[in-house]
N, C-alpha and C positions, 0 to 999 in steps of 0.2 A: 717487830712492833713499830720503832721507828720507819720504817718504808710505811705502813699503812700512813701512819698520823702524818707526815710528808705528801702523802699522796692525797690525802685528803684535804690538806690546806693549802696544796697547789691548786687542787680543781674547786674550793671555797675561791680562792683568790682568784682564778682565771674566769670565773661566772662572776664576781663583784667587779672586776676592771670592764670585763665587757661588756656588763652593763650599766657600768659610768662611761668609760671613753664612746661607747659606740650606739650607747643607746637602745640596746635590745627590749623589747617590748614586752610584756608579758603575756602571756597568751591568752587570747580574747575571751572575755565572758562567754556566754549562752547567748549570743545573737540571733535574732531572729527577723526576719521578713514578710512585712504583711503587704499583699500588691493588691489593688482595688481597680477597677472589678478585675474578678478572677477568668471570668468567660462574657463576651460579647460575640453577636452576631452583627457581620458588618457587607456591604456590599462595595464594589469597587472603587477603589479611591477614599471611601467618606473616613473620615477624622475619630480617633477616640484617644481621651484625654487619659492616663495612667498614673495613679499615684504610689509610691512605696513607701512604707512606716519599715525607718530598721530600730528595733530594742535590744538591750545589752551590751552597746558599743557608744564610745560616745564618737568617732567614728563612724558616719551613717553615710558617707557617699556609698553607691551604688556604681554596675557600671550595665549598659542595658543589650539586650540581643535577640533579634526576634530572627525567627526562620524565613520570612519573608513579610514585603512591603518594606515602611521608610520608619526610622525612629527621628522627633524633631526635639531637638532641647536635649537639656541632659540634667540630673541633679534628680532630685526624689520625685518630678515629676514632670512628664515625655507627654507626645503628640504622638500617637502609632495612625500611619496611614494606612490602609488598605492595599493590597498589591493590586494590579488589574487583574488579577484571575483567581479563579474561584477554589479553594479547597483549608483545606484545617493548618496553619499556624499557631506558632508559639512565641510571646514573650517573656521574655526573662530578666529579675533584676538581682544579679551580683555582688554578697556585701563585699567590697575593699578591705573593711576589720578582718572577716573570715571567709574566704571564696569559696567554702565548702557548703556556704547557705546563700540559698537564691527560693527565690518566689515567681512563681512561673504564672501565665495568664493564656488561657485556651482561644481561639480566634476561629471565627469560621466564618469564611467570605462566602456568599452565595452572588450569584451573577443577576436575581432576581426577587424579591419578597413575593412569597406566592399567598393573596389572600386565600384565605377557606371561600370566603361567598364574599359578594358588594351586593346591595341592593342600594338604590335612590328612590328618596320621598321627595319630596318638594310641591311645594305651591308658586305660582306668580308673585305672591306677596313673600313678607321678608321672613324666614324663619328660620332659629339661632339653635343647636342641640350645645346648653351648656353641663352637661354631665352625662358619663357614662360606665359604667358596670357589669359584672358578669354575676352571677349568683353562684350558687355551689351545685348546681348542674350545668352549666355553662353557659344558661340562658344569657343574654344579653339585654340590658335593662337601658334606655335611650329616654332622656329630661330635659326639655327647653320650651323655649316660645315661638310664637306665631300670630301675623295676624290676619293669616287665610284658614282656609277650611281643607286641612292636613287629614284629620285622621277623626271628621267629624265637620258639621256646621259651624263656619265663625261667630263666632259669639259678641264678642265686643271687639275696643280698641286692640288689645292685646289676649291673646290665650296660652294659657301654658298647656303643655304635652305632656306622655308618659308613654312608653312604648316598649314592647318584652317580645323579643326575638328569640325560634330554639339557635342552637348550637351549625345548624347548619344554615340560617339565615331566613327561612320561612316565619312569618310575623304569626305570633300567639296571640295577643291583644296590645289594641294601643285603643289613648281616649285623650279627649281631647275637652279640655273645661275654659270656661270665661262667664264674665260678665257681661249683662247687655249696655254699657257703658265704656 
């Protein structure tokens, strides 16, 4: 009987000294990691900015590691470069608090942006597309001014556009309205 209660208020007292004289920490909340954005597509070289949110630790450095390309800065929020060559990476941010939780970010370098289609409208005179849209069939919906004769007769000083493209770039309808002023 005495050995138990001895043995128990030895290892009571050897856990309360060690963590007065030495400071032992208690073991981390529920820390988590949230990394922003989670997936980008990037071409060689160009910059993308990463931020990480750590919650349940008051404790939030990070420490950062990607499979390839450059990391710049350090702290909750990095510069990831691009490598010069093209294929799938990963970043990762490592809580300090608990290193058993990280937040990882997908990366995919392509060598090239391949559009679907380009086409060019244009008049001699000056003409601005200030919005643009896609509909829920993928149409493509194109909004601005002009003060040539785009997609119709100029009309006045200024005319505005509207223009609906399918999916693979062939023009549906466009019009073109103004005043004779």
């Amino acid at each position: 009987m005495f050995s138990r209660w001895f043995t128990t208020l030895t290892s009571t007292l050897l856990l309360v000294t060690l963590t007065a004289c030495c400071k032992i920490a208690p073991p981390p909340n529920d820390v988590a990691l949230t990394l922003s954005p989670t997936a980008v597509t990037l071409t060689p070289a160009q910059e993308q900015d990463f931020v990480v949110t750590v919650t349940g630790s008051s404790d939030t450095t990070v420490t950062w590691h990607a499979t390839g390309g450059t990391i710049t800065g350090s702290g909750n929020t990095i510069t990831y470069t691009a490598p010069a060559t093209a294929g799938a990476f990963e970043l990762t941010a490592t809580s300090v608090a608990d290193a058993t939780k990280t937040a990882t970010a997908a990366i995919t370098v392509v060598t090239q942006l391949d559009p679907s289609w380009a086409y060019q409208y244009g008049t001699s005179a000056l003409d601005v597309i200030t919005a643009v849209a896609t509909d829920a069939a993928d149409n493509v919906l194109v909004a601005g001014g002009t003060t040539g004769s785009l997609f119709g007769p100029h009309q006045g000083a200024g005319d505005a556009f509207v223009a609906k493209m399918a999916p693979d770039g062939s023009p549906i309808w466009a019009h073109q309205h103004g005043t004779s002023s």
